[in-house]
N, C-alpha and C positions, 0 to 999 in steps of 0.2 A: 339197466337204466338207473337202477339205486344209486349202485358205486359212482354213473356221474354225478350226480345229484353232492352225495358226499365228497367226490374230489373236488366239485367247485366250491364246497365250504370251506373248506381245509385251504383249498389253493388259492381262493378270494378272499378270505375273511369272512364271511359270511356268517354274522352270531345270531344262532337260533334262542331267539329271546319269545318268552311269552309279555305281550303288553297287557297290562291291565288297564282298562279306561277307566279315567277320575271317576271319585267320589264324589257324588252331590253334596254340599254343605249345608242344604235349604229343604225346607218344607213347601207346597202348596198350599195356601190360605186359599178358602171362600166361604168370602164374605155373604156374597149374594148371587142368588142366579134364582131369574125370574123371566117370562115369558108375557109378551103382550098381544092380543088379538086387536086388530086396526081394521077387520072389514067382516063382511055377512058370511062370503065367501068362505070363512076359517068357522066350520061349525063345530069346532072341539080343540080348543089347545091348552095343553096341561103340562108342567113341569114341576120334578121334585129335585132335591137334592135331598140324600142321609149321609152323614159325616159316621163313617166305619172305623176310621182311625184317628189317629193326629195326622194330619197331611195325605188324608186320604179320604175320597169322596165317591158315590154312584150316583150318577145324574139320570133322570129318567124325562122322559120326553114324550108326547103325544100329540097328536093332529089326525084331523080330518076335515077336508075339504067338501065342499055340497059339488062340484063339476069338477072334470078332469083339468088339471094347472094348464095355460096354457106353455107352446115348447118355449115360447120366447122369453117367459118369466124367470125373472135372476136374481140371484142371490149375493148379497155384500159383505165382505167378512172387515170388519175396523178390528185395529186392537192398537191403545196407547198403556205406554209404561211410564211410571214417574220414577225414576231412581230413589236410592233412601232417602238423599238431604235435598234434593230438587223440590223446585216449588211450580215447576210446570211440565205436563204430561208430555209426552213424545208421541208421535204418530210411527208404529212401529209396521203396520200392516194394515193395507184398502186395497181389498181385491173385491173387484165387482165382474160376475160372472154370468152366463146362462146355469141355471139351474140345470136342463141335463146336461153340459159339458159335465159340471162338476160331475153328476152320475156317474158317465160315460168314459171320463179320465183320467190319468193316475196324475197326482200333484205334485209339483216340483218343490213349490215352496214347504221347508221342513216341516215347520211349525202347525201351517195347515193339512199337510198329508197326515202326519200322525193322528191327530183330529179326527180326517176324515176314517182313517184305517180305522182308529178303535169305534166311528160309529157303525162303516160297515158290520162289525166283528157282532155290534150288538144290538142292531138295528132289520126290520123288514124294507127297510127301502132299495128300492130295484136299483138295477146296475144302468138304469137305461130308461129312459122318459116313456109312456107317461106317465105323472104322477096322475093318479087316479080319484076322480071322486066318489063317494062314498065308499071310502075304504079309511081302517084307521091306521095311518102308519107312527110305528113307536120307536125307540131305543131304549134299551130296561137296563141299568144297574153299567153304563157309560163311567169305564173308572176315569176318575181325575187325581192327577198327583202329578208330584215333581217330576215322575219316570216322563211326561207330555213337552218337557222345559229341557233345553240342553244343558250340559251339565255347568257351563260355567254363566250358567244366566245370575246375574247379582239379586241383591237383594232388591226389590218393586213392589210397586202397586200396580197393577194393569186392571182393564178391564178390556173385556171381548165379546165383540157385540157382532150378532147377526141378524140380520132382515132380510125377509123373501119381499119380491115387488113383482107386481104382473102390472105391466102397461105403465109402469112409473105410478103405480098409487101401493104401496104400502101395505101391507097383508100382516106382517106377524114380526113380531122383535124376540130374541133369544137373548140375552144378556149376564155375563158373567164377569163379578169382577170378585178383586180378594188380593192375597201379596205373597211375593215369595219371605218366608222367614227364615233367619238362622235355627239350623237343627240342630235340639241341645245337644248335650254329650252324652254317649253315649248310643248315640241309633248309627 
């Protein structure tokens, strides 16, 4: 089975090249990321951020609700980016969801799955509704960095903003903004 394998390189062309993918040129800024409670309902919301590096962050997150969420309550992810010299923000991402699909299913959009990936990774939130009340669910130590941004995203300012809604009223905002920077020389 080998030897075909190497006759159709040799008899095709076929050049066994190793690809290395690009180099990010850019850092992650954050600037802010701050959490807001909008009803009784959210009996505990807390969020940190500690800056561990240059362009590099752990976000920590906590909640708890007084009743179980109901299934229909959904979640909206925005996110606008302003280029360097632009003087008006882009609408780059609005996805409004049921909260358990998001649970329940894997993400197509990039930018949100990896999101969602690194919260599973460091999060007690179920795979699967319901969310529960009186329970606290967290994410502890949520890296953020350029590795979350594809590699040729330009230099911006974005922010990314999230809100839970049960019945169309407003429960809780997640809010992150900050900018990609040139990484000196040297990293």
């Amino acid at each position: 089975m080998l030897y075909k394998y190497i006759i159709a390189v040799i008899a095709f062309g076929y050049p066994l090249v190793v690809i290395q993918s690009a180099q990010r040129r850019f850092d992650l800024e954050v600037q802010e990321y701050h959490c807001t409670n909008r009803t009784s309902l959210v009996r505990q919301l807390h969020c940190n951020l500690t800056k561990i590096a240059n362009g590099r962050y752990y976000a920590d997150f906590l909640f708890e609700i007084t009743r179980n969420l109901d299934k229909e309550a959904r979640i909206q992810f925005t996110s606008y980016y302003t280029p360097q010299n632009a003087k008006r923000a882009v609408k780059f991402v609005d996805l409004n969801m049921k909260v358990c699909d998001v649970l329940s299913q894997s993400m197509t959009l990039p930018l949100i799955k990896t999101i969602i990936n690194e919260v599973r990774k460091t999060s007690n939130l179920p795979y699967a509704c319901p969310i529960k009340g009186n329970f606290t669910y967290k994410f502890v130590n949520l890296t953020l960095d350029a590795n979350i941004l594809p590699t040729y995203t330009p230099l911006i300012s974005y922010n990314f903003s999230t809100k839970f809604y049960e019945h169309q009223k407003l429960l809780a905002i997640l809010d992150v903004s900050g900018a990609t920077v040139a990484r000196s020389k040297g990293k």
